[in-house]
C-alpha positions as CSV (number, residue, x, y, z in Angstrom):
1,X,-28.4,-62.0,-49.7
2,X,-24.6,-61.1,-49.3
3,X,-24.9,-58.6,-52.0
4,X,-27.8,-57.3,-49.9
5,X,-25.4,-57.4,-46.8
6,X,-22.3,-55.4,-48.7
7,X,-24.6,-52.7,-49.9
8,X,-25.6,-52.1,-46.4
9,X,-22.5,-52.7,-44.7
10,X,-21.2,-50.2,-47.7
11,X,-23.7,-47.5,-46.7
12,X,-23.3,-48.0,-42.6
13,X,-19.7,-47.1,-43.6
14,X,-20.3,-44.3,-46.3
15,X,-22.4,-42.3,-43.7
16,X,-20.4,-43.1,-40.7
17,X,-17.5,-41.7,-42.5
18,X,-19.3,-38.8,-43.6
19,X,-20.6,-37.9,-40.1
20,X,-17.0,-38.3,-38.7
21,X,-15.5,-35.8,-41.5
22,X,-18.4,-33.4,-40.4
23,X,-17.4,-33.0,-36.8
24,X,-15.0,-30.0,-35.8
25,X,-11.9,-31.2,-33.7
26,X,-11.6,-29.8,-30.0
27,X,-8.5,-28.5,-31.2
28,X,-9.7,-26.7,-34.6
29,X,-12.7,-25.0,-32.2
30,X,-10.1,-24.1,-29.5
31,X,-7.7,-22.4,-32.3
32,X,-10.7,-20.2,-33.9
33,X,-12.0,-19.5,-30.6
34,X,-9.0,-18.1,-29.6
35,X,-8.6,-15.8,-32.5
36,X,-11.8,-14.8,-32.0
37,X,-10.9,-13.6,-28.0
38,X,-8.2,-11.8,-29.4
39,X,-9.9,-10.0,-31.7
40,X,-12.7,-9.0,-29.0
41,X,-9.4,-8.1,-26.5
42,X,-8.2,-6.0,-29.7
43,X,-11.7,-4.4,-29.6
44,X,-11.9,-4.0,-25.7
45,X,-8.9,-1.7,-26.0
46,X,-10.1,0.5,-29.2
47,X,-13.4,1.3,-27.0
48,X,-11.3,2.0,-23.9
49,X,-8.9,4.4,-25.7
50,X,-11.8,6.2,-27.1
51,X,-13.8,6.3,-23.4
52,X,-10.7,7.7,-22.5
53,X,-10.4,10.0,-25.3
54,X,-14.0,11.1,-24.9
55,X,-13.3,11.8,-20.6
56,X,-10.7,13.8,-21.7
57,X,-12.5,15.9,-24.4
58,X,-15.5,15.8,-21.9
59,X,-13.1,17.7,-19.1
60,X,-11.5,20.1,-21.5
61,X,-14.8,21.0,-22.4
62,X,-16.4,21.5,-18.5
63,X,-13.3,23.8,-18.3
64,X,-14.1,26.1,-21.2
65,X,-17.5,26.3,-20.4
66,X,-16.4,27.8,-16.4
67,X,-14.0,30.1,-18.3
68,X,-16.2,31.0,-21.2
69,X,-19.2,31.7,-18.2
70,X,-16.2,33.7,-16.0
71,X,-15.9,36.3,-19.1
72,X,-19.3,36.7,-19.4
73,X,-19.6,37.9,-15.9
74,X,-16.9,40.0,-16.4
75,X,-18.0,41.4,-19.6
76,X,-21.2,42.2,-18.0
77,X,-19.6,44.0,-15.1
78,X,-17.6,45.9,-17.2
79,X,-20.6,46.8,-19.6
80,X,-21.9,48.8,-17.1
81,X,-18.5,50.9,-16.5
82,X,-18.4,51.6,-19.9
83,X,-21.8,52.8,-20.4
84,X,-21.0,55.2,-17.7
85,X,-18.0,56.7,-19.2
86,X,-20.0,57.2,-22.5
87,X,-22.6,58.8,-21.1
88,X,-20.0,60.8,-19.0
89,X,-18.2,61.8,-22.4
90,X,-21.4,62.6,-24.1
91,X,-22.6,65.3,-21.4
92,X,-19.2,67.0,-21.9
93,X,-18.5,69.7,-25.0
94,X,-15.5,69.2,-26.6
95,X,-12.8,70.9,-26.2
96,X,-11.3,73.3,-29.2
């Protein structure tokens, strides 16, 4: 019987000491976690420079559009003025 009781006090040990090893310290889980925030933070500020990036390009681009629409009307008036003066220059003879 005592070489009964070793072999189990020997395995009570073997697995308690293999559970033990298997647990992650407070202070392991508190380092990774923390390189993990910093990484996120790192993120955090890539996407806010390119929201920022992408505001800007939106505005630049609401601005061209009122300018490009500006010339348009102003081509259009002046379409009309032109067509005028050809037809004006086409009912007169040249000169020689």
């Amino acid at each position: 019987m005592t070489i009964r009781k070793a072999l189990v006090t020997s395995a009570l040990v073997i697995v308690g000491g293999l559970s033990v090893s298997g647990c992650a310290t407070t202070g392991y889980v508190d380092e990774r976690i923390a390189a993990v925030n910093a990484r996120i933070d790192a993120l955090e500020a890539r996407v806010q420079q390119n929201a920022d990036a992408a505001a800007a390009a939106n505005s630049a681009a609401q601005a061209a559009n009122s300018t490009a629409q500006a010339n348009g009307q102003r081509i259009d008036q002046l379409t009309g003025r032109v067509d005028a003066l050809e037809q004006r220059m086409a009912s007169k003879s040249p000169r020689n």
